[in-house]
C-alpha positions as CSV (number, residue, x, y, z in Angstrom):
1,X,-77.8,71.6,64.7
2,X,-74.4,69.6,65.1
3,X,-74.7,67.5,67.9
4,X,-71.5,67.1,70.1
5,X,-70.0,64.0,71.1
6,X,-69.6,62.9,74.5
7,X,-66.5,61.0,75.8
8,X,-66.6,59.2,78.9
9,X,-64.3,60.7,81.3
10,X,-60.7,58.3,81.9
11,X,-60.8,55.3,84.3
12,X,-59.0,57.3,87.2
13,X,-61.5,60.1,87.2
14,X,-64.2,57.7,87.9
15,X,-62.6,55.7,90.5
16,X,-61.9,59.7,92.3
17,X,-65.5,60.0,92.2
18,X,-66.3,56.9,93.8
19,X,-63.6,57.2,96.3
20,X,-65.1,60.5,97.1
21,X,-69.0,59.3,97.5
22,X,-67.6,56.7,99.7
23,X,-66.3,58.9,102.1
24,X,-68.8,60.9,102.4
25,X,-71.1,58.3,103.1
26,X,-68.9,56.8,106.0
27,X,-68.8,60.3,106.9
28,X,-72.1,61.0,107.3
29,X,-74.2,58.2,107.7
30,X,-78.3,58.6,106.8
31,X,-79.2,57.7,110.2
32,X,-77.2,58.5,113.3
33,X,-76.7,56.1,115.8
34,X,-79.2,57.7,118.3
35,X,-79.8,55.0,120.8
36,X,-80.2,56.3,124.5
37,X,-79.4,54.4,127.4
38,X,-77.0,52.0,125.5
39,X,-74.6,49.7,126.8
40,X,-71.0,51.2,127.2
41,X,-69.4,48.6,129.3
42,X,-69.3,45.0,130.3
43,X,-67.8,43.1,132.9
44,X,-66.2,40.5,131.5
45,X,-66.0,42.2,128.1
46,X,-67.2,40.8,125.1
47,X,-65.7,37.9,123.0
48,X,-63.2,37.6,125.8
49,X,-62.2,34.4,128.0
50,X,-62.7,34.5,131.8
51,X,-60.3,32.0,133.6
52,X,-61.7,32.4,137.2
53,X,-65.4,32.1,138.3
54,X,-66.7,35.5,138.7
55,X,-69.4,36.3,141.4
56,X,-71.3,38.7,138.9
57,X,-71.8,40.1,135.5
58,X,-71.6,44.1,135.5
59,X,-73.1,45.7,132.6
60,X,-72.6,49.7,132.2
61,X,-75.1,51.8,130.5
62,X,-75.0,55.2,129.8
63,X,-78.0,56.0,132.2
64,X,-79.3,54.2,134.8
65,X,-81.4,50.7,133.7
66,X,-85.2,50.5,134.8
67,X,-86.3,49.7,137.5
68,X,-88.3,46.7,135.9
69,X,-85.4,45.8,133.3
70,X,-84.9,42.3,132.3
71,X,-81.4,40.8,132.6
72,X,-80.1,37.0,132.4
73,X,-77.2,34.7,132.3
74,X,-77.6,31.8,130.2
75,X,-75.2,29.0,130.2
76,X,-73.7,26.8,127.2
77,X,-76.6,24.0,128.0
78,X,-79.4,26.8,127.6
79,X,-80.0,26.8,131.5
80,X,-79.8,30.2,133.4
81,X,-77.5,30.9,136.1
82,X,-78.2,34.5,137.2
83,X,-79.4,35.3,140.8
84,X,-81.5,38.6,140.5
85,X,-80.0,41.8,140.1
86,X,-79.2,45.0,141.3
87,X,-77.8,48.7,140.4
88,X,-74.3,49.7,142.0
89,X,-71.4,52.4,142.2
90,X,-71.2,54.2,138.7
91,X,-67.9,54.5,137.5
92,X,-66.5,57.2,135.0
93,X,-66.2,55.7,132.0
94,X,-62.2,55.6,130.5
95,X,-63.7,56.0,126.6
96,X,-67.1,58.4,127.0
97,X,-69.8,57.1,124.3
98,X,-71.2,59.8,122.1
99,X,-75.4,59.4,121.9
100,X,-77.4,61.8,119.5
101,X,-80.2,63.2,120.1
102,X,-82.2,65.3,117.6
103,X,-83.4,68.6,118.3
104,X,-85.5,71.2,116.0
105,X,-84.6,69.2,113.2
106,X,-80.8,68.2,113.4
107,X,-78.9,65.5,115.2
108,X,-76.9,66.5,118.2
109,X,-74.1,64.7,119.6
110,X,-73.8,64.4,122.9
111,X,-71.2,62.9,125.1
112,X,-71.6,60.9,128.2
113,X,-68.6,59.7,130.5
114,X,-70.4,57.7,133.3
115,X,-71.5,54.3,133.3
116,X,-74.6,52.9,135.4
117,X,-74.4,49.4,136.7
118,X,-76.6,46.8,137.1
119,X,-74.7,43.9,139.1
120,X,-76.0,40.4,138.0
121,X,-74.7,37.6,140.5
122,X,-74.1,34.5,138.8
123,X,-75.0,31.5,141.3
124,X,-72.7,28.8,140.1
125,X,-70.3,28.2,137.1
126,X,-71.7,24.5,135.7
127,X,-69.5,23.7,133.0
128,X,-66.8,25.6,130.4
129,X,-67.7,27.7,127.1
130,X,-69.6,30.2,126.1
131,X,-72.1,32.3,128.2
132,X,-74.6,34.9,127.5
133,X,-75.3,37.6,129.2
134,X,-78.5,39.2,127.5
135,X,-80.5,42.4,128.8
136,X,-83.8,44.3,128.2
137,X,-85.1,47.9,129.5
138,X,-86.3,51.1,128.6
139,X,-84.9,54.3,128.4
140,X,-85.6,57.5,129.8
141,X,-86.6,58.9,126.1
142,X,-89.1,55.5,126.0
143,X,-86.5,53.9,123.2
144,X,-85.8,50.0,123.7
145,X,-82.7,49.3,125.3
146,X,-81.9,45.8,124.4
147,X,-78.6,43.4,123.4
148,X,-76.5,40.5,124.6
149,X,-72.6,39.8,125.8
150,X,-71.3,36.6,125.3
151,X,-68.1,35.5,126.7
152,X,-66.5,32.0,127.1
153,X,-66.0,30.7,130.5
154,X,-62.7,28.4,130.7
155,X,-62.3,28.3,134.4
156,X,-63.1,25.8,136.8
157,X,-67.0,24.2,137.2
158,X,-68.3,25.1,140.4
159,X,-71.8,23.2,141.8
160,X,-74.8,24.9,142.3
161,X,-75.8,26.3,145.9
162,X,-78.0,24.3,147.8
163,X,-81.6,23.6,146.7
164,X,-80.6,26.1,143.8
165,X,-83.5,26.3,141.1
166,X,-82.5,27.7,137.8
167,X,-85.3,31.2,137.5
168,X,-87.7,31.0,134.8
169,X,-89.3,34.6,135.1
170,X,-90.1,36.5,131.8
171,X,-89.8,40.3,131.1
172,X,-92.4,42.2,133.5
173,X,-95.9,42.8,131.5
174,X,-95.1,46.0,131.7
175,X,-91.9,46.1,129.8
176,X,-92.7,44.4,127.3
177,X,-95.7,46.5,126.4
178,X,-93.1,49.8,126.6
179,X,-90.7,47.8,124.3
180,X,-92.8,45.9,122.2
181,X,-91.8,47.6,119.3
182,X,-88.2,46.3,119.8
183,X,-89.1,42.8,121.1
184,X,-87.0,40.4,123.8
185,X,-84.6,38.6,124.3
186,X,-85.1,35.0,123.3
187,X,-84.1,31.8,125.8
188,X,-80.2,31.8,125.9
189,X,-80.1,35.5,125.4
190,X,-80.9,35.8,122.0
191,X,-81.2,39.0,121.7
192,X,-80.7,41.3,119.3
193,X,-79.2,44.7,119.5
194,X,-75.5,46.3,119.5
195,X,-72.8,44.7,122.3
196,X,-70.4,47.0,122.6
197,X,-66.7,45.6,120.6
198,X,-65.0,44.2,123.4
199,X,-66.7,45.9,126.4
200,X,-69.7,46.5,124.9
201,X,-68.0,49.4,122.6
202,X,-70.6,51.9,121.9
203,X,-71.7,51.9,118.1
């Protein structure tokens, strides 16, 4: 039996074929990005410079945070400045985020075009650079909601109120155990998770 030689096909027909598997695989990726409840907008955006000091932090999500979520704003010395929080107005969102979801087997997209606040006052601006602005919940589907904004603050240094004292709570008990499988948010907001590109651009 006459065995038949095989040539390697030319140098441009291999570099099609990689071209081609390329763009399939930034067409479809192996895992959708399925997270529920993510961040779609920040107040001051991400990676930007605020000139003025702000009275809060607004972070938008794509359903409401819980009502035990975790939120602080740390600032460049590692001390927090946030006062509380609280949920507010939603506003319709000017770029919707797409979620997926998967049902019987196959990832659905799903579009959602309002944004749920939680306001987080900031109680004084103590010196220029950057701040983070890290957050922890739950959502509705039980998946960990977690991430951090940082911004750099150029504006002018404002004092701290009266018999201000920086808070030192921790994550309730409660979510930590529903997000334990995601961890927290480290001191200074080192959290992981996606911040959306300039707002908190949804991934």
């Amino acid at each position: 039996m006459r065995l038949m030689a095989v040539t390697a096909p030319p140098w441009w027909a291999r570099i099609a074929v990689i071209v081609v598997l390329a763009a399939i695989g930034l067409t479809f990726p192996a895992t959708p990005a399925h997270a529920h409840g993510q961040l779609a907008l920040s107040k001051p955006l991400a990676n930007t410079i605020v000139n003025d000091p702000l009275q809060n932090v607004e972070l938008y999500f794509t359903e409401r945070p819980a009502p035990h979520a975790y939120f602080a704003i740390t600032a460049p010395g590692g001390g927090r400045v946030d006062n509380g929080w609280s949920g507010g107005q939603p506003i319709r969102l000017d770029k919707p985020v797409q979620e997926f979801f998967l049902l019987e087997g196959r990832w659905e997209p799903r579009l959602y075009h309002t944004g749920f606040p939680a306001v987080v006052p900031v109680a004084h601006w103590p010196v220029q650079g950057d701040y983070v602005a890290s957050y922890l919940s739950v959502a509705s589907d039980g998946e960990t909601v977690k991430g951090s904004v940082t911004f750099h603050y150029n504006g002018p240094t404002t004092p701290a109120p009266a018999g201000w004292v920086p808070p030192a709570n921790e994550p309730d008990p409660a979510l930590l155990a529903q997000t334990s499988h995601g961890g927290t948010p480290g001191p200074g907001g080192a959290a992981t998770g996606s911040a959306p590109a300039g707002a908190g651009a949804p991934s």
